[in-house]
C-alpha positions as CSV (number, residue, x, y, z in Angstrom):
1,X,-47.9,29.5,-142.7
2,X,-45.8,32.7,-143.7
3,X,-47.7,35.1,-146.5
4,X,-44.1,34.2,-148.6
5,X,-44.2,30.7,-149.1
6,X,-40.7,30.9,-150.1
7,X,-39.3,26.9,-149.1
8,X,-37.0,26.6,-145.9
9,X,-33.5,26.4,-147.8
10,X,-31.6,23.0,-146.7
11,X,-28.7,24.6,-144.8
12,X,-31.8,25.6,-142.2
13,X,-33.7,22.2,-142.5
14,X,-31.5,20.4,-140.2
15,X,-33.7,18.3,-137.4
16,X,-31.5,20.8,-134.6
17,X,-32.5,23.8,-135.9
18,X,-36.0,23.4,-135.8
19,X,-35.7,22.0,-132.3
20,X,-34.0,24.8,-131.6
21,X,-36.4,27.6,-133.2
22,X,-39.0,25.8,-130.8
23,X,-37.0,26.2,-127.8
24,X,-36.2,30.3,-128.6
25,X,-39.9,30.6,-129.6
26,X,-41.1,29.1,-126.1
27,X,-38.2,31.4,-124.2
28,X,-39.6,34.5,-125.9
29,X,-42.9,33.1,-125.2
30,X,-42.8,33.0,-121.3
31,X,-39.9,35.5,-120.6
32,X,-41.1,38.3,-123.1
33,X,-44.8,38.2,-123.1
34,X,-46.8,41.3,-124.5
35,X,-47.2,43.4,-121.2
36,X,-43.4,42.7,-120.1
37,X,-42.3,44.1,-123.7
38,X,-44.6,47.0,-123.4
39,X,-42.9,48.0,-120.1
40,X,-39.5,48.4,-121.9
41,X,-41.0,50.7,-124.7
42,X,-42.3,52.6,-121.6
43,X,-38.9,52.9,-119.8
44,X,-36.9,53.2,-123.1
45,X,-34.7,49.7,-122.3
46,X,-35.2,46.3,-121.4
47,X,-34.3,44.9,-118.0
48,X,-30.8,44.1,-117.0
49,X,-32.5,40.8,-115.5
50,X,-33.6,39.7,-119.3
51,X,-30.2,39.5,-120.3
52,X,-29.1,36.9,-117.7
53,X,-32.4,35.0,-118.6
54,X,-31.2,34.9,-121.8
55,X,-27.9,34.1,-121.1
56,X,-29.3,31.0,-118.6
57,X,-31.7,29.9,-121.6
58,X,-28.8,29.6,-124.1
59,X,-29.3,32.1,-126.4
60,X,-26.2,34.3,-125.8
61,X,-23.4,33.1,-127.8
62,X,-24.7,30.7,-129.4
63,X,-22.5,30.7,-132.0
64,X,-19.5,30.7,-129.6
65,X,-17.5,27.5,-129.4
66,X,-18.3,25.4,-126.2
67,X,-15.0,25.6,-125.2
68,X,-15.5,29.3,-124.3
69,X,-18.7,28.5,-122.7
70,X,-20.8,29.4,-125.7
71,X,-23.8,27.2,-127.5
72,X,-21.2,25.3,-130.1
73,X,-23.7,26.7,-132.6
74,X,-22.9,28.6,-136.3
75,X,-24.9,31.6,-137.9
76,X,-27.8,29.4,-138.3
77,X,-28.5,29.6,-134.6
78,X,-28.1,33.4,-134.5
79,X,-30.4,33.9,-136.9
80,X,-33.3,31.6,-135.5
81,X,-32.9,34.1,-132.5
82,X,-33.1,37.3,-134.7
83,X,-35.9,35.7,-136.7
84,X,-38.1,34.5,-133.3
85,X,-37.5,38.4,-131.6
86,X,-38.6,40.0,-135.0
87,X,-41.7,37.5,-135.0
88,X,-42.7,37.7,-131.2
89,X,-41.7,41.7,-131.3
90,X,-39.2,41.4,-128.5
91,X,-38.9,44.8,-128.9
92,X,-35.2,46.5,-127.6
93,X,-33.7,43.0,-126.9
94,X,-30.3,43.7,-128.6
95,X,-29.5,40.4,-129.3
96,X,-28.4,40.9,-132.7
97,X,-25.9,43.3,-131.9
98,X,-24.6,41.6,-128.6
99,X,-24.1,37.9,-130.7
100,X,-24.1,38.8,-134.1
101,X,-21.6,42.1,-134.0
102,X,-19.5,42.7,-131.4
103,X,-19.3,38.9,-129.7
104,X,-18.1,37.7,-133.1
105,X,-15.5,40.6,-132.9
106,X,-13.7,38.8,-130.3
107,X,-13.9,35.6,-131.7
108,X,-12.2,35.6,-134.8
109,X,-10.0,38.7,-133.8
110,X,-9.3,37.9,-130.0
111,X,-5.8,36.6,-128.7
112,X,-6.6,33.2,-126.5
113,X,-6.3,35.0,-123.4
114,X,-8.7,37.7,-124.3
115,X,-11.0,34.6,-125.3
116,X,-11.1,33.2,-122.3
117,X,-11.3,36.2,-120.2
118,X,-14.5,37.7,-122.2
119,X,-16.3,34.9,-123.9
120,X,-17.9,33.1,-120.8
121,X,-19.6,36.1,-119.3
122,X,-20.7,37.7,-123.0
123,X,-22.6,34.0,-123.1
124,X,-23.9,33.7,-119.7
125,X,-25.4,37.8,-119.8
126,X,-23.0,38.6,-117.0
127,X,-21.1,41.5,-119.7
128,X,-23.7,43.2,-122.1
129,X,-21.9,43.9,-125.6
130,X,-21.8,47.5,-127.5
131,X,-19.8,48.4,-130.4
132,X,-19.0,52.5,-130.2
133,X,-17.7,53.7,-133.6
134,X,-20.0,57.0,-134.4
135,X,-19.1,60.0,-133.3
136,X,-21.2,63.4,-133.1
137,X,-19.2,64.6,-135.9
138,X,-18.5,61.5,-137.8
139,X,-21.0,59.0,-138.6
140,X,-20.3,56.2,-141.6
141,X,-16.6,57.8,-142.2
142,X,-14.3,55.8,-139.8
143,X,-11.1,56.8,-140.8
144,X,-11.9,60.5,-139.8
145,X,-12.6,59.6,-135.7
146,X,-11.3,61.5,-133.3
147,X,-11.3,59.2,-130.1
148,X,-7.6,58.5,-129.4
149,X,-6.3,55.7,-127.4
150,X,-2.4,56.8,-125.8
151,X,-0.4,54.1,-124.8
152,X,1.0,54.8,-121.5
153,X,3.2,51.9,-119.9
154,X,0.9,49.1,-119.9
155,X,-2.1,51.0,-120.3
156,X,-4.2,52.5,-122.9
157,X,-6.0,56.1,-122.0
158,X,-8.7,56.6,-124.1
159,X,-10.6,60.2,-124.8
160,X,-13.6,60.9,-126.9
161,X,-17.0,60.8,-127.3
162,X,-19.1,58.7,-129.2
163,X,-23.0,58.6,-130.4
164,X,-25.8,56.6,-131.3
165,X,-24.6,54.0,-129.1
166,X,-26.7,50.8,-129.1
167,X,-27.3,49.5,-125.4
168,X,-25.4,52.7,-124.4
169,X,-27.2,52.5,-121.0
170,X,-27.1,48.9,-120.2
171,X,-23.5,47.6,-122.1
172,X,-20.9,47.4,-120.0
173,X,-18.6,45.5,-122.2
174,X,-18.1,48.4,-125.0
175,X,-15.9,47.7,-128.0
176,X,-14.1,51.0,-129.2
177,X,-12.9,52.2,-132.3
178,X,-10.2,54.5,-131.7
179,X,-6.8,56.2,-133.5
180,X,-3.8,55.2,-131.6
181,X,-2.0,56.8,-134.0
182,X,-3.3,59.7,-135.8
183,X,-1.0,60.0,-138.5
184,X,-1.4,57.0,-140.0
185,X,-5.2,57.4,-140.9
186,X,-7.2,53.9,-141.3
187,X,-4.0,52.3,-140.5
188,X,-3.9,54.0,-137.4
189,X,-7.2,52.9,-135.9
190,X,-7.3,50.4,-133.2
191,X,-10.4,48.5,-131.4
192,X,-10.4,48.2,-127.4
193,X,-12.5,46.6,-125.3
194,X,-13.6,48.7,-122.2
195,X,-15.2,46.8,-119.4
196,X,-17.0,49.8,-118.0
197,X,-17.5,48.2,-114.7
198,X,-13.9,48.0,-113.9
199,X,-12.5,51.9,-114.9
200,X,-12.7,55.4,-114.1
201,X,-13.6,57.9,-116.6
202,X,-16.6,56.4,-118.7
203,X,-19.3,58.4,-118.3
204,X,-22.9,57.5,-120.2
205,X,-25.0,60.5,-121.5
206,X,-28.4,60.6,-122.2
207,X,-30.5,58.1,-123.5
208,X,-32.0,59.5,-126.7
209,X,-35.6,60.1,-127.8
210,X,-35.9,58.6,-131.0
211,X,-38.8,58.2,-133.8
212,X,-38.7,54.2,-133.3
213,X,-37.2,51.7,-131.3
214,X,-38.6,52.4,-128.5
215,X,-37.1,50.1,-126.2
216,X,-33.3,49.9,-127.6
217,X,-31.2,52.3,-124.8
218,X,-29.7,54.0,-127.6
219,X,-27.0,56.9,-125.9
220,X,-23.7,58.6,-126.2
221,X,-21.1,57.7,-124.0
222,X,-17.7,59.7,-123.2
223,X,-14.3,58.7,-122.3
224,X,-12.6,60.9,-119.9
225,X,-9.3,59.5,-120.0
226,X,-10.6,55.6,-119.4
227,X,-7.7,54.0,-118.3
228,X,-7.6,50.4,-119.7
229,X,-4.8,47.4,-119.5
230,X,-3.0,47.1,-122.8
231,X,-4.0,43.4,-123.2
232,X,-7.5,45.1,-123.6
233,X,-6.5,46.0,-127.6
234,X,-8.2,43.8,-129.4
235,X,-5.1,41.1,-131.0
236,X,-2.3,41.7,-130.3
237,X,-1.3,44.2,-132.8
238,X,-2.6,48.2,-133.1
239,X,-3.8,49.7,-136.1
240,X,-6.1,46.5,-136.9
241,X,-9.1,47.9,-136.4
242,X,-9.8,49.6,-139.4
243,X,-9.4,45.9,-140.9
244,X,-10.9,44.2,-138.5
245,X,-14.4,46.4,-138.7
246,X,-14.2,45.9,-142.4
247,X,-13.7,42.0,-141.9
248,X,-17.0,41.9,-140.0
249,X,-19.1,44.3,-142.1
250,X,-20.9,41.6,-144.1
251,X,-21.8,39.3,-141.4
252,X,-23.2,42.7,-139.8
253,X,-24.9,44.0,-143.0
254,X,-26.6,40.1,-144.1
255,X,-27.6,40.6,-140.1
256,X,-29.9,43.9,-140.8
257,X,-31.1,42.2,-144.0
258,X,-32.4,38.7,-142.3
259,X,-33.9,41.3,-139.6
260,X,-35.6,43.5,-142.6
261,X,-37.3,40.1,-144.0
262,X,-38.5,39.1,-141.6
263,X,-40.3,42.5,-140.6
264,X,-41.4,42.4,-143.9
265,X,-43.5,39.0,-143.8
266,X,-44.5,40.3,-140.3
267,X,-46.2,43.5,-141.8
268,X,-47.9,41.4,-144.6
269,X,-49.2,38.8,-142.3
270,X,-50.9,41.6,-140.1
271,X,-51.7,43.4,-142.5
272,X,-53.8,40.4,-144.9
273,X,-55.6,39.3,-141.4
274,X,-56.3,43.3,-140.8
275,X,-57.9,43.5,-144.5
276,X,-59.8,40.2,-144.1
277,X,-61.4,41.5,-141.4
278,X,-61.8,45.1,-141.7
279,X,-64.8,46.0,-144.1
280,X,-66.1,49.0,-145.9
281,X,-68.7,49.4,-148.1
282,X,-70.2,45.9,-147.3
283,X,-67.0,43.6,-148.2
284,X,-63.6,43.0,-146.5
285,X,-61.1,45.4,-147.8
286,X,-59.3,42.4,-149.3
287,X,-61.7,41.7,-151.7
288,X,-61.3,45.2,-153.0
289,X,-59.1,45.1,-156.1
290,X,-56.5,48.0,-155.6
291,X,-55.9,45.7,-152.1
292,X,-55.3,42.8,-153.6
293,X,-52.8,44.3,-156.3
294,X,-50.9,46.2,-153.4
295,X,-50.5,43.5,-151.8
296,X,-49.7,41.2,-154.6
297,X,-46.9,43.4,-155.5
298,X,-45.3,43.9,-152.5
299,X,-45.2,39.8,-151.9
300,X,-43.2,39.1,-155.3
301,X,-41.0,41.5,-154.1
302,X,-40.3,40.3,-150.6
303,X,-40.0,37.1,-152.2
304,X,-37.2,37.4,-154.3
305,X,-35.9,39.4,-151.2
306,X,-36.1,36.6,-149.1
307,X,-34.7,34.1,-151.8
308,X,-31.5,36.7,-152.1
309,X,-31.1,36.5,-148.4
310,X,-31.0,33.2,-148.1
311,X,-28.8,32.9,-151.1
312,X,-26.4,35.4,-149.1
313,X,-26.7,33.5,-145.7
314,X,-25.4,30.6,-147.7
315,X,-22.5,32.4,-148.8
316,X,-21.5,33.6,-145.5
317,X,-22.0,30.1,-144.4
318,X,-19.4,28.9,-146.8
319,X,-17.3,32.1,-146.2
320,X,-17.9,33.7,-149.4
321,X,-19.9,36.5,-148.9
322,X,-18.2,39.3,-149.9
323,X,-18.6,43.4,-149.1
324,X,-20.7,44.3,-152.4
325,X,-23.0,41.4,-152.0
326,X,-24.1,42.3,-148.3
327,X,-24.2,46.0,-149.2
328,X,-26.7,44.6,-151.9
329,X,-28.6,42.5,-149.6
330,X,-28.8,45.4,-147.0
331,X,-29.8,48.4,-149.5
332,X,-32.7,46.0,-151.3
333,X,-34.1,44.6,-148.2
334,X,-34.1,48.1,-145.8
335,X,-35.5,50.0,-148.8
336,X,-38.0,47.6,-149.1
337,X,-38.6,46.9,-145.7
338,X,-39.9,51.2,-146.0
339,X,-42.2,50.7,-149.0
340,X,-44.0,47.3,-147.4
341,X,-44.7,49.1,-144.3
342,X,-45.7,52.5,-145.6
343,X,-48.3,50.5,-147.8
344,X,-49.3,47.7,-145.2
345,X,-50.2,51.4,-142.8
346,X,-52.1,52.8,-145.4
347,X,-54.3,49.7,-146.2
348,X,-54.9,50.0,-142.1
349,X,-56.2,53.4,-142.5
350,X,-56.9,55.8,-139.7
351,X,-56.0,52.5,-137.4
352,X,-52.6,52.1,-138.9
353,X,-51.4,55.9,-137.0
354,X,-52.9,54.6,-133.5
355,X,-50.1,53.0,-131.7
356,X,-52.5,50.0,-130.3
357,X,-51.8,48.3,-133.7
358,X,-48.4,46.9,-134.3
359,X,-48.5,48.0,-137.8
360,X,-47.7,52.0,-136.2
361,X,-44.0,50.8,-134.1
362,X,-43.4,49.0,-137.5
363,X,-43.3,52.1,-139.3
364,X,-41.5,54.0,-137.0
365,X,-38.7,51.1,-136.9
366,X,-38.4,50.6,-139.9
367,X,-37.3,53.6,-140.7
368,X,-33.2,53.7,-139.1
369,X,-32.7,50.6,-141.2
370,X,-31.8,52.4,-143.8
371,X,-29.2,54.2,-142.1
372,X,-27.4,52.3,-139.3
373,X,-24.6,49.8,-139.9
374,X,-23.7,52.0,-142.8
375,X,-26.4,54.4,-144.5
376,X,-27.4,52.9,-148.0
377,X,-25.8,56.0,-149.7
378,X,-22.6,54.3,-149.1
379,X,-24.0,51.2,-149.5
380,X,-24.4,52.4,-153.4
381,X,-21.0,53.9,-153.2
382,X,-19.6,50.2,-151.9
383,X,-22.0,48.6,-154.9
384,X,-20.7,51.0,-157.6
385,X,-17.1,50.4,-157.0
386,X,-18.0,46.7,-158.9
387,X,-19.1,48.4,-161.4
């Protein structure tokens, strides 16, 4: 039983779901097993070969309407997925990102054509999903990007370079943010899909050495004149993208909070069965007083974290989940998600800085939450603007 014994909310009781969680849990189980994950953190990405496992054992596009070849599913599925990698530390799996970002992106945004074209291989692992938005000299300010995308007959050429590219190495379905008209500012942003596999021009750069996430093939990536058909803009329309990210933010932002919840109870479960073990001066250190305080505080906090989650996932389930509200549910959660694991280390003592004990690649993840999909400096901005 979770440390948070917070009830399961009714939209996720359903007799399907729970099916379903068993199913992912057993996948993760037999595909991802301890040593296998430990490999990726040692080459810095998981295998290619994973993905179409995934893809064969349903959990890619899940949410995708069977008509595209996806699971028929809703965010409920997607988030049993994130919920079972955070709890069987599937560490690098970018499954999140791949179903949960950019898939959706063509979903509700796609023409019928692009649909149909793109939607069957994103759910059967054939094309890996990346979004590519950051820049080396922008990060959270889109409207300043300088990637263009020329329209020439009908094809696009796009130029630029982008960074901190999320399965930079492995995506080769990238959607990009870039200004195909520079005059125009937001207005003049556009998002194409480049199927990297299929042009001239893309070049990936190195994978980069990072304090966590060991096994996510983070990278920049450059486009040297990529060449693309025009039926690869994203709609039918340009200067949608700037809308079209903004659509999507909350969906992405609730995503990095249901992630940061459920690292949280993961670091308070190893951490109580750490200090009901580990003794000093006689007694388990979770009979110690200042333990038991720590820890009491930092469960009624992730409580009403997880209650607000949930409240939000039932929002976006009913389509009401609006920017402020995510930005809320991703600046509580991510801060949090710090201040749990910096305490859960410290009860672990010396053992909490040795990287045998999961408690040490928790810290170090935990950590970039507070910064990708949006830093939570402008998540304050975003939350002050209700003010």
């Amino acid at each position: 039983m979770s440390v948070l014994t917070v009830p399961t909310p009714g939209f996720m009781a359903e007799e399907e779901l729970q099916t379903f969680e068993s199913s992912v849990a057993r996948f993760f189980e037999q595909h991802a097993p301890e040593a296998r994950v430990a490999r990726w953190r040692d080459e810095g990405q998981v295998e290619r070969a994973f993905w179409s496992e995934a893809g064969q054992g349903g959990l890619l596009g899940v949410s995708v309407p069977a008509e595209y070849g996806g699971g028929g599913g809703d965010l409920r599925h997607d988030i049993v997925i994130l919920q079972q990698a955070v709890r069987k530390q599937v560490s690098g799996f970018a499954v999140s990102l791949h179903n949960g970002i950019v898939t959706p992106y063509v979903v509700t945004h796609g023409t019928e054509a692009q649909k149909r074209r793109w939607l069957p291989k994103l759910c059967s692992g054939e094309l890996i999903a990346a979004v590519a938005m950051s820049e080396p000299g922008v990060g959270s300010d889109l409207q300043s990007i300088t990637t263009r995308a020329v329209r020439d007959g009908d094809s696009y050429r796009i130029s630029g370079a982008k960074t901190f590219i999320s399965s930079g190495i492995l995506a080769n379905f990238v959607v990009v943010a870039a200004k195909t008209d520079a005059t125009l500012g937001a207005k003049g942003v556009s998002l194409l899909a480049v199927e990297t596999d299929l042009c001239q021009g893309f070049r990936r750069g190195r994978k980069l050495k990072k304090m966590g996430l060991d096994a996510s093939d983070t990278a920049e990536v450059f486009f040297d004149d990529v060449r693309v058909p025009a039926s690869n803009l994203l709609g039918e329309t340009e200067g949608q993208g700037f809308r079209q990210l903004m659509t999507e933010l909350p969906r992405e932002r609730l995503i990095i909070a249901v992630q940061a919840v459920n690292a949280i109870e993961l670091a308070l479960e190893t951490t109580l069965d750490y200090v009901r073990q580990r003794k000093a001066f006689g007694k388990p250190i979770l009979e110690f007083q200042n333990t038991q305080f720590k820890l009491a505080d930092l469960k009624a906090e992730a409580t009403a974290a997880k209650v607000f989650v949930n409240f939000c996932i039932e929002q976006q389930l009913a389509g009401r989940l609006d920017v402020a509200t995510a930005a809320m549910a991703k600046l509580l959660t991510t801060e949090l998600q710090g201040r749990v694991v910096d305490q859960c280390l410290q009860l672990h003592g010396g053992y909490g800085y040795v990287e045998d004990y999961p408690i040490c690649r928790m810290y170090r993840d935990a950590r970039i939450s507070r910064i990708y999909g949006g830093s939570n400096e402008i998540m304050r901005l975003v939350i002050a603007r209700t003010l």
